[in-house]
N, C-alpha and C positions, 0 to 999 in steps of 0.2 A: 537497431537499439531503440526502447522505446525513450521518448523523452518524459520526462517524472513531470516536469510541469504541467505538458500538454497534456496528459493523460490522466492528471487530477483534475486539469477541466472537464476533459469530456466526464470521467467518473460524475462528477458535481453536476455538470448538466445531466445525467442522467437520474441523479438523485432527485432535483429539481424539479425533474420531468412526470416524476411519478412522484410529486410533492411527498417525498419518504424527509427523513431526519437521517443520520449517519447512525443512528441507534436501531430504527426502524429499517435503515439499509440494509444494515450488517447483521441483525436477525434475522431476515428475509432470505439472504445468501447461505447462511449459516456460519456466518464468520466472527470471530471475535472485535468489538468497539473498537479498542485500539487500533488492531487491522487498519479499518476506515480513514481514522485519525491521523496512522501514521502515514499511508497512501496521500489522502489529500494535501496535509501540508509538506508534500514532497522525501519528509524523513527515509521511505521504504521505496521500493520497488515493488510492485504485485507481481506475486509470484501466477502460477501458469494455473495452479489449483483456485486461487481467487479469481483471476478471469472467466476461467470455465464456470463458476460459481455464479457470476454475474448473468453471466451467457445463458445459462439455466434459466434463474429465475427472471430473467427479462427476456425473452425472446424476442421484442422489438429493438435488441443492440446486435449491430454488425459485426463482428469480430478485428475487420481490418481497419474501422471507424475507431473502435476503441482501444485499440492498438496504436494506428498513427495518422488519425483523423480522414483516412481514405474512405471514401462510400457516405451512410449518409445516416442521418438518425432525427427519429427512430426509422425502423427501416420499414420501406416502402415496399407494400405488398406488387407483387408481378401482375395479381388477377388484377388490380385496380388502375393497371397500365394501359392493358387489352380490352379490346370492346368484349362483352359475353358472345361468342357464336352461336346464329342462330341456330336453332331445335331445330332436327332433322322437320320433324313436323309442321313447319312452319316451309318449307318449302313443296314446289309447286308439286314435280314428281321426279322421287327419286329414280339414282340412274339401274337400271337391269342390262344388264351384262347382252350383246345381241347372241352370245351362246345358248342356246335353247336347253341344255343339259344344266346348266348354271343358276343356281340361285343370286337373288338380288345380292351386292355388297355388305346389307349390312343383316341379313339373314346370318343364325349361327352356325359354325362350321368349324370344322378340324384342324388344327394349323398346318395338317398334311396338304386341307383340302385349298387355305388361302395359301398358299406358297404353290404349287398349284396352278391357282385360278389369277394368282401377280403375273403368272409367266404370260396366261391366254388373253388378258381383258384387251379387249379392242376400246380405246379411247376414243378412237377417232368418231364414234357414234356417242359418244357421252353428252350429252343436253348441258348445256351451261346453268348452268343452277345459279343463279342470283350474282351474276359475277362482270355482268357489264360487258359483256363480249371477248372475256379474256378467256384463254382454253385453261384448263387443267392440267400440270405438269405431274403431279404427285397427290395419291390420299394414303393416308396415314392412321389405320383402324386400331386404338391402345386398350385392351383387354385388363379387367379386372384382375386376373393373374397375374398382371405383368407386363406380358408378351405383346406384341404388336404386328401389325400385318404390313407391308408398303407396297401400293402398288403404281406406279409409274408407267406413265405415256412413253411408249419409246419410238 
């Protein structure tokens, strides 16, 4: 159940946040003033259409923050949590597969051909690439399309 109090603060900090007016709010959303009005000073309940409204036009509000102050606001991008991983390029040399029939890992290929080449990669000859003397358990190649390849040291 959400609580009406708690949930016109967060609304109002989020109003705050994006120094809007409750005029300027509820144009934004596309909701009617009162709406606003009656939310903040506890009167109403926000219905599921006003939240998803919110949600829209703020993309930096969490849903379960403005629900019942769970997570965090505004919300905190993932990429700005992780370091950027270094460019293939930037490394010394990549690994080539010791199959002689096999093109390098990140050569393009059929998903026939990487489902495949996950079964034969011999790991045990893989170069430690920038990693401090730790071996390789798993790489994980995610395609444009979608799709993805895994290939695992067994």
């Amino acid at each position: 159940m959400i609580n009406n109090t708690e949930f016109s603060k967060r609304l109002q900090k989020v109003i705050d946040y994006h120094q809007e007016s409750a005029s300027s709010f509820a144009t934004k959303i596309g909701v009617q003033r009162s709406s606003i009005s009656h939310i903040l000073s506890g009167r109403n309940k926000p219905s599921l259409e006003f939240v998803m409204k919110t949600l829209d036009a703020y993309p930096d509000v969490e849903l379960y923050w403005l629900l019942n102050g769970k997570g965090t606001f505004p919300k905190t991008d993932i990429s700005e949590k992780i370091n950027t991983p270094t460019p293939i390029s930037n490394f010394e040399t990549p690994y080539k597969s010791s199959n002689k029939n096999s093109e390098d890992l990140f050569s393009k290929k059929s998903e026939s051909d990487n489902i495949e080449n996950s079964k034969n990669l011999n790991f045990g000859n893989m170069m430690q690439i920038n990693s401090k003397g730790k071996q390789i358990e798993r790489i994980v190649i995610f395609y444009k399309d979608g799709s993805f390849s895994n290939f695992e040291n067994s």
